[in-house]
C-alpha positions as CSV (number, residue, x, y, z in Angstrom):
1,X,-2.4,-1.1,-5.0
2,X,-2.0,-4.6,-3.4
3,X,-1.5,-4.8,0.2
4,X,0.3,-7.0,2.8
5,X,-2.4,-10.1,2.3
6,X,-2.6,-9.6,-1.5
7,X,1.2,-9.9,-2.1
8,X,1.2,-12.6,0.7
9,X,-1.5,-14.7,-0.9
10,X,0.7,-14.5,-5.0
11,X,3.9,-15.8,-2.4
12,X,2.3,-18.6,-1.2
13,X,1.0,-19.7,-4.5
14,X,5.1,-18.9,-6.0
15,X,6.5,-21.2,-3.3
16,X,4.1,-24.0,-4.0
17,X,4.6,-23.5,-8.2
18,X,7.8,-21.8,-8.7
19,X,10.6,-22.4,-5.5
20,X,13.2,-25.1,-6.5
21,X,12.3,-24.7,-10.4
22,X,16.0,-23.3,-12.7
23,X,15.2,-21.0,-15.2
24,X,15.5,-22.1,-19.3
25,X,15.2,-19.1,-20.9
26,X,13.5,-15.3,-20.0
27,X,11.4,-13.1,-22.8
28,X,11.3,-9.8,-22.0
29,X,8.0,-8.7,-24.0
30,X,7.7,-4.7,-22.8
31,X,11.0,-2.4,-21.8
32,X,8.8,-0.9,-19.1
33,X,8.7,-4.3,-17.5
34,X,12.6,-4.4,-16.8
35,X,12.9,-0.2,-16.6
36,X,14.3,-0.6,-12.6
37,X,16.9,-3.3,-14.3
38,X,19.8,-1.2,-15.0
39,X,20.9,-3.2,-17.6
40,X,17.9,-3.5,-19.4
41,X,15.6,-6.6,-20.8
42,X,18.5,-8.2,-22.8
43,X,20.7,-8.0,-19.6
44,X,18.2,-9.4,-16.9
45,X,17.2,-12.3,-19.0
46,X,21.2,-13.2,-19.6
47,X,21.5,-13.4,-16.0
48,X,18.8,-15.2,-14.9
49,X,18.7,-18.0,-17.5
50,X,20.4,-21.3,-15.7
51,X,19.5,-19.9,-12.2
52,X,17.1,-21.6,-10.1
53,X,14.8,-19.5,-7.5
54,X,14.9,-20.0,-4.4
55,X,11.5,-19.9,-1.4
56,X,9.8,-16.4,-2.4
57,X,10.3,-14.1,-0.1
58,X,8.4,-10.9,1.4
59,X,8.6,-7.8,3.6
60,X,5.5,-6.0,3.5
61,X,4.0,-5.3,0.5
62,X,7.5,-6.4,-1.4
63,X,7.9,-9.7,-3.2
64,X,11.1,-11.3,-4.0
65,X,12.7,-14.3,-5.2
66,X,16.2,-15.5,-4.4
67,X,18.6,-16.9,-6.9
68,X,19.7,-20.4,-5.1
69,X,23.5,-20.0,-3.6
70,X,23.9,-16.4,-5.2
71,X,23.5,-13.0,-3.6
72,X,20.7,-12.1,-5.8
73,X,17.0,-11.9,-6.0
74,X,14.5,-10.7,-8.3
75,X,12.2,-8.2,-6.8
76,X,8.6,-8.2,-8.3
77,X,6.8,-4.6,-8.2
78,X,3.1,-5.7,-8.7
79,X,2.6,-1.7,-8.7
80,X,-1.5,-0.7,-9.7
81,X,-2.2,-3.8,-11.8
82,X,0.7,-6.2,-12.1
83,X,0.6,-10.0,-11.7
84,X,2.8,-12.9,-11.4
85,X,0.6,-15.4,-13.2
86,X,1.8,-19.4,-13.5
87,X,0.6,-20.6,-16.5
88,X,0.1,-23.8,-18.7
89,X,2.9,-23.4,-21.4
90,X,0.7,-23.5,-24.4
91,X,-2.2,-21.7,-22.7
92,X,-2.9,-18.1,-24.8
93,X,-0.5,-15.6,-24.2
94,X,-2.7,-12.5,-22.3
95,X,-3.5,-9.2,-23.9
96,X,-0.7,-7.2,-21.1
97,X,2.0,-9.8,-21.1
98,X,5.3,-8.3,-20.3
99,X,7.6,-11.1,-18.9
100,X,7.7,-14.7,-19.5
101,X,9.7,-16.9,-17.7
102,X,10.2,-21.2,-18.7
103,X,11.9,-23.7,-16.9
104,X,13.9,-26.0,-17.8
105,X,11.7,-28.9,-16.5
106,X,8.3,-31.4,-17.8
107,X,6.1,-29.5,-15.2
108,X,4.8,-27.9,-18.4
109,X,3.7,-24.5,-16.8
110,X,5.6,-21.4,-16.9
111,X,6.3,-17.9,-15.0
112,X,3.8,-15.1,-16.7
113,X,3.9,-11.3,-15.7
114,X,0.8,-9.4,-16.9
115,X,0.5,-5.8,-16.7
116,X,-2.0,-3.2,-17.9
117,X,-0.8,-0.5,-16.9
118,X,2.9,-1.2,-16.8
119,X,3.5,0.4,-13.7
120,X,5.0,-2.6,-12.2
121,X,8.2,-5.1,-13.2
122,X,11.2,-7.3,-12.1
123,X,14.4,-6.8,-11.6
124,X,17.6,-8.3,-10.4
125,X,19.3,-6.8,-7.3
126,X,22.1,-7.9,-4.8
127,X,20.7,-9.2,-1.2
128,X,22.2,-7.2,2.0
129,X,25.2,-9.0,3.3
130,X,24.1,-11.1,6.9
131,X,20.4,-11.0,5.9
132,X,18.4,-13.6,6.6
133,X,15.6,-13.5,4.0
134,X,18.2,-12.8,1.5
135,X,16.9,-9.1,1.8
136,X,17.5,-7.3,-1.8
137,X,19.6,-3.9,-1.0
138,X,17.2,-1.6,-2.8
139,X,14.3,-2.6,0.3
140,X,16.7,-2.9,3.1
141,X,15.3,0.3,4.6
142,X,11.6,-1.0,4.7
143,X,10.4,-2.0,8.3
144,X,9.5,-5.0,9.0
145,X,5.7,-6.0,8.9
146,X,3.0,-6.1,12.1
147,X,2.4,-10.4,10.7
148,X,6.1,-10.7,10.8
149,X,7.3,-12.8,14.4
150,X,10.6,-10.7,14.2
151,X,8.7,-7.1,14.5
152,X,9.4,-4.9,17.2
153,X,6.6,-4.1,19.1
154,X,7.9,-2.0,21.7
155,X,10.4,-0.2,19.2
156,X,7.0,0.8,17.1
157,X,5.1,2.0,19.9
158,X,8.2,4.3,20.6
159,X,8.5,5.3,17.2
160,X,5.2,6.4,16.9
161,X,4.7,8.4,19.7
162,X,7.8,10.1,18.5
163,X,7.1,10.9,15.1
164,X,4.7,13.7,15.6
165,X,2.4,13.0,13.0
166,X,-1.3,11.5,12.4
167,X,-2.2,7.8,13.0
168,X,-2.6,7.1,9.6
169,X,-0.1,8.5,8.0
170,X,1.8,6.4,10.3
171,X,0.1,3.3,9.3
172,X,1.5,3.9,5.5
173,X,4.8,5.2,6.2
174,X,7.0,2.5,5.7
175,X,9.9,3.2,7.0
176,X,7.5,2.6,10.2
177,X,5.9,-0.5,10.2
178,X,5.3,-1.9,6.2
179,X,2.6,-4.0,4.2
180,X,-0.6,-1.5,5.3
181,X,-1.7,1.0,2.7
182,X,-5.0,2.6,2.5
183,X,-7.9,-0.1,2.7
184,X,-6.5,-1.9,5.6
185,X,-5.6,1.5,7.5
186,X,-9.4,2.3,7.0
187,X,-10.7,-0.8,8.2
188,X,-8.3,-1.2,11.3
189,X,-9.0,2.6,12.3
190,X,-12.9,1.6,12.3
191,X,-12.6,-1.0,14.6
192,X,-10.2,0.3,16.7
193,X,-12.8,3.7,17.0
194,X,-9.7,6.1,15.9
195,X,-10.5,9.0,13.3
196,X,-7.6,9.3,11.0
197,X,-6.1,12.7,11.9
198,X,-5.6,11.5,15.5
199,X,-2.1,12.7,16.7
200,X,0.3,10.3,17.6
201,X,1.7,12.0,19.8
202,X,-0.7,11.5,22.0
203,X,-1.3,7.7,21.8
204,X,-0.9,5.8,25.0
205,X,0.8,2.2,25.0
206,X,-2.5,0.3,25.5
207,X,-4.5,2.4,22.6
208,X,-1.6,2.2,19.9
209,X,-1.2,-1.8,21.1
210,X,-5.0,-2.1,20.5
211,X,-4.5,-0.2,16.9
212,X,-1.9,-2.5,16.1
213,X,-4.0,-5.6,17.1
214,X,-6.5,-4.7,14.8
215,X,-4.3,-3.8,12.0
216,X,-3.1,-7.6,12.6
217,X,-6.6,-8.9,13.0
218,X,-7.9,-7.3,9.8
219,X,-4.8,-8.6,7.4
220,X,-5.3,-12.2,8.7
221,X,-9.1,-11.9,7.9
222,X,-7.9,-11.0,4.4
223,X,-5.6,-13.4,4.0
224,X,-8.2,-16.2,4.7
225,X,-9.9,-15.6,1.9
226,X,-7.4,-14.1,-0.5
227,X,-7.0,-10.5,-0.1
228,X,-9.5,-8.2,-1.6
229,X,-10.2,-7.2,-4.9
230,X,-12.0,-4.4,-6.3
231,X,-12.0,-5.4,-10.1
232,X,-10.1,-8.2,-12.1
233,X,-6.3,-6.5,-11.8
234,X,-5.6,-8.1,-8.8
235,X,-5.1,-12.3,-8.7
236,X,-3.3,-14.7,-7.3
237,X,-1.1,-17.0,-9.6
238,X,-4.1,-19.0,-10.5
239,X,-5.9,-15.9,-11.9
240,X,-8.2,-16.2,-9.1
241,X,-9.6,-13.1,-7.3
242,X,-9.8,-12.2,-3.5
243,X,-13.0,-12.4,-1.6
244,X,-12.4,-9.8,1.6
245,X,-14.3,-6.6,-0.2
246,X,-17.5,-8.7,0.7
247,X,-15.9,-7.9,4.4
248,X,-14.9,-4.3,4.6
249,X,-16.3,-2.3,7.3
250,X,-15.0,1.5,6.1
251,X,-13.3,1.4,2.4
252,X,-15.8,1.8,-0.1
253,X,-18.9,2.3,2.4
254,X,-19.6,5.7,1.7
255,X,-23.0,6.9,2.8
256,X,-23.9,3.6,4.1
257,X,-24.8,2.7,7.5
258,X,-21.8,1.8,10.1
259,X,-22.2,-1.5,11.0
260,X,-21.8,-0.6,14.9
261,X,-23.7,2.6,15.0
262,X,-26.1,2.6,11.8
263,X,-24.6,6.4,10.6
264,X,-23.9,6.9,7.1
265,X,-20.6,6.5,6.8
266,X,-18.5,9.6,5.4
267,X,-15.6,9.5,2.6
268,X,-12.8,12.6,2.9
269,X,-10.0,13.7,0.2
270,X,-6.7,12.3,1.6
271,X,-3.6,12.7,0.2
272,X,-4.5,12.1,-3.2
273,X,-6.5,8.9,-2.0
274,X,-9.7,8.9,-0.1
275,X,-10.4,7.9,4.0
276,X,-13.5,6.6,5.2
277,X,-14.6,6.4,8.5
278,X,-17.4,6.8,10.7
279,X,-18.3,10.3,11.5
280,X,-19.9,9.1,15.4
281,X,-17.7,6.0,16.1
282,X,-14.6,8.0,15.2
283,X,-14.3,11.5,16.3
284,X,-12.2,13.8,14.7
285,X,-9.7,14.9,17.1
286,X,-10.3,18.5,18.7
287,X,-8.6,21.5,17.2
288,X,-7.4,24.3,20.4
289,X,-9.3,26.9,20.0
């Protein structure tokens, strides 16, 4: 599932290729691609042919573009494998189109989504009144992100101490802080020296401030060099994959040595994903006896 740098890296490339452009015409290739559009494929492309899109927008891991002078965006769920692809106009259609999307301009490229798995999709949503970034209401409960100037620092810290619960599942909820899901948890958790059923509860300021750094540290890392990428699903707009799996420090390092201590790194079940960490680096917190 992309993270926070991955969906940051295909917004960048939409500002440059898409922002400014007004929309000719919509083919809607796959129902599934349009299934959180209550209207449905016939619907969604109606109302956004003639519009033109606005600078992409994101809050964590969610990409959206706004419809110029309207109170609408189109929110892109990339989900497992999707991706906003733009295209040459008469380049091959791919094998898992879903969406295409012309303009009604001589750039002569056009708006592809491709989906294997068709877990992903767009949809058209009303913003929140007041916000902003043009915030569509179906997100407007998603906290902002740790890269984000606007985020709350203090308010987190508080948050977390209060939520009684371990570090990392604080790290993916949310509602919390948004945009880090389970590589980048991993990898922040390893440098800051924290195993991943630490308590929050009792986190002081300076050790949750010196989580969060990382956390901040290790997305800008991947962001330089275009998120990570673990097979060919995930690409920015030029098809082009990520190079920060060459980088990791935890995810994927199973039984190889930790890069601070030399022990075999160890993989666990967690919550129907895995977490790896360093069994001497990052103690697992005591249980009372």
């Amino acid at each position: 599932m992309p993270e926070l740098p991955e969906v940051e890296v295909v917004r960048r490339g939409l500002e440059r290729w898409v922002a400014g452009r007004t929309v000719e015409a919509v083919e809607v290739l796959h129902p599934r691609a349009v299934r959180r559009h209550p209207g449905g494929g016939a619907d969604f492309a109606a109302r956004l042919r003639g519009e033109t899109l606005g600078v992409p927008q994101r809050r964590g891991k969610y990409l959206w573009l706004p419809l110029a002078g309207r109170d609408l965006s189109v929110l892109g769920h990339l989900g497992m494998s999707g991706q906003l692809l733009v295209q040459p106009e008469d380049a091959p259609d791919e094998k898992h189109l879903r969406i295409r999307v012309r303009f009604g301009d001589d750039t002569g490229t056009e708006l592809r989504f491709v989906d294997q798995r068709t877990f992903g999709g767009l949809s058209l949503h009303e913003t929140v009144p007041d916000s902003a970034e043009a915030l569509p209401d179906v997100i407007a409960h998603i906290a902002r992100d740790p890269l984000d100037p606007l985020f709350d620092e203090a308010a987190y810290h508080l948050a977390l101490r209060a939520k009684r619960t371990t570090v990392k599942r604080a790290l993916l909820d949310q509602s919390l802080i948004s945009g880090v899901g389970n590589i980048y948890a991993d990898e922040a958790l390893w440098r800051a020296k924290l195993h991943y059923e630490r308590p929050t509860g009792n986190l002081t300021r300076p050790r949750s401030a010196e989580l969060l750094g990382h956390v901040r540290d290790v997305m800008n890392a991947a962001l330089a060099v275009g998120g990570t990428s673990f097979d060919s699903l995930y690409v920015n707009v030029n098809g082009e994959s990520g190079y920060f799996d060459r980088s990791l420090d935890a995810y994927g390092r199973e039984d190889e040595p930790c890069r601070r201590c030399g022990t075999p790194m160890r993989r666990r079940p967690w919550m129907n994903r895995s977490s790896y960490f360093c069994p001497r680096c990052q103690r697992p917190p005591r249980v009372p006896s």
